[in-house]
N, C-alpha and C positions, 0 to 999 in steps of 0.2 A: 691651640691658642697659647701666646703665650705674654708675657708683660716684663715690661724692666722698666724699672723708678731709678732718675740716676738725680738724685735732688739732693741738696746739704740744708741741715736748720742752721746753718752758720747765719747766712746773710739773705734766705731768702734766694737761691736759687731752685728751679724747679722742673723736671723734664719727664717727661710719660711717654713711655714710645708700647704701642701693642699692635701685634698682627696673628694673623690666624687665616686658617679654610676651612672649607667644608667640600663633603663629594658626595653625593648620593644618586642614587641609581636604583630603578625600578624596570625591572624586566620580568614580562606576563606572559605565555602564551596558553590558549584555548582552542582546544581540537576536539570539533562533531561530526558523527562518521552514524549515516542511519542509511538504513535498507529498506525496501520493503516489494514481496512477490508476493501475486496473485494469480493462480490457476483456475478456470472455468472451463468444464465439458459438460454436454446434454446431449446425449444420443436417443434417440425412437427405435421404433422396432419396424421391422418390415413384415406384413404378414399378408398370407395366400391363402383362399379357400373355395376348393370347388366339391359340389356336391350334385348329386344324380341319382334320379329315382325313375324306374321303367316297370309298368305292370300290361302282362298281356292276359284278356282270359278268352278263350275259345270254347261254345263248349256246342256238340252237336247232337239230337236225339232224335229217337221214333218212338212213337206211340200207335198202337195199333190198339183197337176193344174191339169186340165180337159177343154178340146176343144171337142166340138161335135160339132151341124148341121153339120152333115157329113164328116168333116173336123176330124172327130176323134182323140184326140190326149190325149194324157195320162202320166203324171209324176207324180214320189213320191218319197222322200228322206227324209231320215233319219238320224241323226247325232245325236254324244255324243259329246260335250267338257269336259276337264277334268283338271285344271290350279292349282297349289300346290306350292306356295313360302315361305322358314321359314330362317329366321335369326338371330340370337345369337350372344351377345357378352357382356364379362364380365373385367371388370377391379378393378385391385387392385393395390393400393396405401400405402405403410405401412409408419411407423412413424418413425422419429430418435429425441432422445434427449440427451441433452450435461445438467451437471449440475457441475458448481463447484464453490469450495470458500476457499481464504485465508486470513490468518491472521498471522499479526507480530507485536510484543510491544521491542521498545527499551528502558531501562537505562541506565544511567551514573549518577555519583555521582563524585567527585572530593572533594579531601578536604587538603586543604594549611594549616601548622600551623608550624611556626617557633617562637622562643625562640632568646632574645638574651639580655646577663647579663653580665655588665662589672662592675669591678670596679677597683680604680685608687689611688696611696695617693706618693706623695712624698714630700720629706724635703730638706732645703740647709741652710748650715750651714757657717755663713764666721767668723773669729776671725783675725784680723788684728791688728797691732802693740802692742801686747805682745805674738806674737809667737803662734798665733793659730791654730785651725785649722780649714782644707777647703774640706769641705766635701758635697757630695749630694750622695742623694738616692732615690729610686722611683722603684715602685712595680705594 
Protein backbone atom coordinates (compact mmCIF):
# COMPACT_ATOMS: atom_id res chain seq x y z
CA UNK A 1 0.00 0.00 0.00
CA UNK A 2 1.19 3.01 -0.44
CA UNK A 3 0.12 7.01 -0.14
CA UNK A 4 1.31 10.38 -1.50
CA UNK A 5 -0.26 13.83 -0.06
CA UNK A 6 0.61 16.43 -2.80
CA UNK A 7 -1.30 19.35 -0.87
CA UNK A 8 0.12 23.17 0.11
CA UNK A 9 -1.33 25.20 3.41
CA UNK A 10 -0.58 27.99 1.22
CA UNK A 11 -4.19 28.57 -0.14
CA UNK A 12 -5.92 25.52 0.55
CA UNK A 13 -5.06 23.29 -2.05
CA UNK A 14 -5.43 19.59 -1.37
CA UNK A 15 -4.85 16.12 -3.12
CA UNK A 16 -4.80 12.21 -1.68
CA UNK A 17 -4.03 9.77 -4.17
CA UNK A 18 -3.54 5.75 -2.39
CA UNK A 19 -3.30 2.41 -4.08
CA UNK A 20 -2.46 -0.95 -2.94
CA UNK A 21 -3.14 -5.05 -3.38
CA UNK A 22 -3.46 -7.85 -1.93
CA UNK A 23 -2.84 -11.88 -2.89
CA UNK A 24 -3.51 -14.53 -1.02
CA UNK A 25 -3.77 -18.22 -1.69
CA UNK A 26 -4.81 -21.36 0.12
CA UNK A 27 -3.82 -24.48 -1.06
CA UNK A 28 -5.02 -27.96 0.98
CA UNK A 29 -4.57 -31.39 0.14
CA UNK A 30 -5.90 -34.58 2.14
CA UNK A 31 -4.94 -38.13 1.33
CA UNK A 32 -6.73 -41.65 2.84
CA UNK A 33 -5.51 -44.68 1.92
CA UNK A 34 -7.23 -47.85 4.13
CA UNK A 35 -7.08 -51.73 3.66
CA UNK A 36 -8.64 -54.31 5.03
CA UNK A 37 -8.24 -58.61 4.54
CA UNK A 38 -10.12 -61.16 5.85
CA UNK A 39 -9.32 -64.94 5.78
CA UNK A 40 -11.79 -67.75 6.84
CA UNK A 41 -11.28 -71.68 6.73
CA UNK A 42 -13.32 -74.64 8.45
CA UNK A 43 -12.40 -78.05 7.50
CA UNK A 44 -14.17 -81.57 9.21
CA UNK A 45 -12.55 -84.62 9.32
CA UNK A 46 -13.51 -87.67 7.39
CA UNK A 47 -13.73 -90.76 9.45
CA UNK A 48 -14.19 -94.75 8.72
CA UNK A 49 -14.95 -97.61 11.00
CA UNK A 50 -15.50 -101.08 10.67
CA UNK A 51 -15.58 -103.74 13.09
CA UNK A 52 -16.36 -107.68 13.28
CA UNK A 53 -16.79 -110.13 15.66
CA UNK A 54 -17.08 -114.15 14.78
CA UNK A 55 -17.55 -117.00 17.59
CA UNK A 56 -17.96 -120.58 16.71
CA UNK A 57 -18.23 -123.29 19.57
CA UNK A 58 -18.50 -127.09 18.49
CA UNK A 59 -18.27 -129.39 21.06
CA UNK A 60 -18.97 -133.29 20.82
CA UNK A 61 -19.19 -136.05 23.57
CA UNK A 62 -20.03 -139.82 24.76
CA UNK A 63 -21.04 -140.86 27.85
CA UNK A 64 -21.32 -144.37 28.51
CA UNK A 65 -22.19 -145.75 32.81
CA UNK A 66 -22.27 -149.43 33.53
CA UNK A 67 -23.64 -151.03 36.87
CA UNK A 68 -23.13 -154.81 37.10
CA UNK A 69 -22.81 -157.36 40.22
CA UNK A 70 -25.97 -158.22 39.16
CA UNK A 71 -27.65 -155.14 39.40
CA UNK A 72 -26.98 -154.77 35.68
CA UNK A 73 -27.49 -151.55 34.52
CA UNK A 74 -26.41 -149.85 31.25
CA UNK A 75 -26.35 -146.16 29.74
CA UNK A 76 -24.79 -144.30 26.78
CA UNK A 77 -25.32 -140.93 25.25
CA UNK A 78 -24.30 -139.06 22.71
CA UNK A 79 -24.42 -135.48 21.75
CA UNK A 80 -23.37 -132.80 19.14
CA UNK A 81 -23.27 -129.13 20.20
CA UNK A 82 -23.01 -126.68 17.54
CA UNK A 83 -22.97 -122.48 18.61
CA UNK A 84 -22.41 -119.84 15.57
CA UNK A 85 -22.48 -116.02 16.52
CA UNK A 86 -21.12 -113.10 13.87
CA UNK A 87 -21.42 -109.50 14.01
CA UNK A 88 -20.76 -106.59 11.82
CA UNK A 89 -20.78 -103.15 11.81
CA UNK A 90 -19.56 -100.30 9.74
CA UNK A 91 -19.49 -96.51 10.02
CA UNK A 92 -18.88 -93.60 8.01
CA UNK A 93 -18.19 -90.28 8.63
CA UNK A 94 -17.64 -87.79 5.64
CA UNK A 95 -15.95 -84.35 5.66
CA UNK A 96 -17.38 -80.64 5.08
CA UNK A 97 -15.21 -77.63 4.38
CA UNK A 98 -15.93 -73.84 4.26
CA UNK A 99 -13.11 -71.59 2.80
CA UNK A 100 -13.33 -67.91 2.20
CA UNK A 101 -11.69 -64.46 1.91
CA UNK A 102 -12.15 -60.80 1.45
CA UNK A 103 -10.70 -57.90 0.55
CA UNK A 104 -11.41 -54.10 0.19
CA UNK A 105 -8.77 -50.94 -0.32
CA UNK A 106 -10.32 -47.50 0.16
CA UNK A 107 -9.06 -43.83 -1.38
CA UNK A 108 -9.83 -40.40 -0.88
CA UNK A 109 -7.94 -37.52 -1.92
CA UNK A 110 -9.38 -34.15 -1.44
CA UNK A 111 -7.75 -30.98 -2.69
CA UNK A 112 -8.61 -27.19 -1.57
CA UNK A 113 -7.06 -24.31 -3.61
CA UNK A 114 -8.43 -20.98 -3.85
CA UNK A 115 -7.00 -17.59 -5.38
CA UNK A 116 -7.69 -14.50 -4.27
CA UNK A 117 -6.36 -10.89 -5.93
CA UNK A 118 -7.62 -7.59 -5.22
CA UNK A 119 -6.41 -4.40 -6.04
CA UNK A 120 -7.45 -0.89 -4.86
CA UNK A 121 -6.13 2.88 -5.83
CA UNK A 122 -8.25 5.97 -5.20
CA UNK A 123 -7.62 10.01 -5.33
CA UNK A 124 -9.30 13.11 -3.52
CA UNK A 125 -8.83 16.14 -4.77
CA UNK A 126 -10.07 19.53 -2.66
CA UNK A 127 -9.44 23.27 -4.17
CA UNK A 128 -10.89 25.87 -1.98
CA UNK A 129 -11.05 29.65 -2.17
CA UNK A 130 -10.38 30.21 -5.88
CA UNK A 131 -13.14 28.24 -6.95
CA UNK A 132 -11.96 24.74 -7.19
CA UNK A 133 -12.61 21.67 -7.51
CA UNK A 134 -13.92 18.69 -5.41
CA UNK A 135 -13.51 15.70 -6.70
CA UNK A 136 -12.81 11.82 -5.60
CA UNK A 137 -12.37 8.74 -7.25
CA UNK A 138 -11.55 5.19 -6.44
CA UNK A 139 -11.43 2.02 -8.34
Amino acid sequence: MSEWDTGHDGGTDYGHVEAGQEHESLDQLHQVHAAENDYDSNFGVYEQDHASAESTSFDQGHHVEYTNPNGAHYEESDFTSYDHNEAEADHVFAAEGSESSHASEYDQLDALQARFDSAFASGTELHTGGGGALGVASS
